[in-house]
C-alpha positions, 0 to 999 in steps of 0.5 A: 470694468469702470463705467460698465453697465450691467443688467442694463441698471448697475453702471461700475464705480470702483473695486472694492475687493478682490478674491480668487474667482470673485470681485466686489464693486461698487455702483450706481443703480441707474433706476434708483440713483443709490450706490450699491454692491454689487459681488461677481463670481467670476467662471475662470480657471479657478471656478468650483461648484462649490463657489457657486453653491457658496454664493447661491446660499450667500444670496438666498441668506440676503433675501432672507434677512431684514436688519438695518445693520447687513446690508439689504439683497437687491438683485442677482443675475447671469453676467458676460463681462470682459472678465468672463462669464458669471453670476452677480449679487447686488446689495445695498451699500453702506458707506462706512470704514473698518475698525482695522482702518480706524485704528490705522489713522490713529483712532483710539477706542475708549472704553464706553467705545468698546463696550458699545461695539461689542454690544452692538456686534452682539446684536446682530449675532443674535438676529442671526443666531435667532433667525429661522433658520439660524444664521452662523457668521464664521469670519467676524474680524477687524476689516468689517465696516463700522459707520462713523458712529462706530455702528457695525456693518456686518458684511455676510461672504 
């Protein structure tokens, strides 16, 4: 899928993940020269409405939400690719690593480090605990991204 165009806007860099039914890339967005992300839900074998159904709350989620750290809805689409038939999310990308990878090249967290990222996830859960209508976020863990300033990324699946 490297260097495939899709929708005739999003050209394919690299894979970012991998799930049963589902890939996340990142790519260019041909229109607005900026990285995005772009999730596909693939129809194979293993495709369930409920993937679906998932996914078109995923992106209805997106559209909803206006908070500089979750990353923004940009575009959703049908999709015919060599990996077969299905549906694409596109969202903006925000370049950062988790804290699983920070703690894995040997960063070490103060205290005052801690508090602010706690503080900061806190935030965010509160916008989505506030939001209308509210927002529940189920799997918060150690893989989600955090800026070099240690600013947290939510990522919404």
């Amino acid at each position: 899928m490297i260097n495939q165009l899709l929708n005739d806007r999003y050209r394919i860099q690299s894979m970012l993940g991998r799930q049963r039914g589902r890939r996340t890339f990142l790519a260019s967005d041909l229109q607005t020269h900026s990285p995005v992300v772009i999730k596909l839900l693939l129809l194979d074998p293993d495709f369930t409405w409920e993937d679906l159904k998932l996914f078109e709350r995923e992106a209805k989620t997106l559209k909803a939400l206006d908070h500089p750290l979750i990353p923004q809805y940009l575009d959703s689409f049908e999709v015919d690719t060599q990996l077969g038939k299905g549906f694409a999310l596109v969202q903006s990308y925000i370049e950062a690593r988790s804290l699983q990878d920070w703690m894995q090249v040997g960063r070490h967290f103060s205290e005052a480090d801690l508090r602010a990222i706690a503080q900061e996830l806190l935030e965010i859960l509160d916008y989505l605990h506030t939001h209308q209508p509210p927002v529940i976020h189920r799997d918060i863990k150690l893989k989600f991204p955090f800026d070099k300033s240690l600013h947290c990324m939510p990522i919404l699946a």
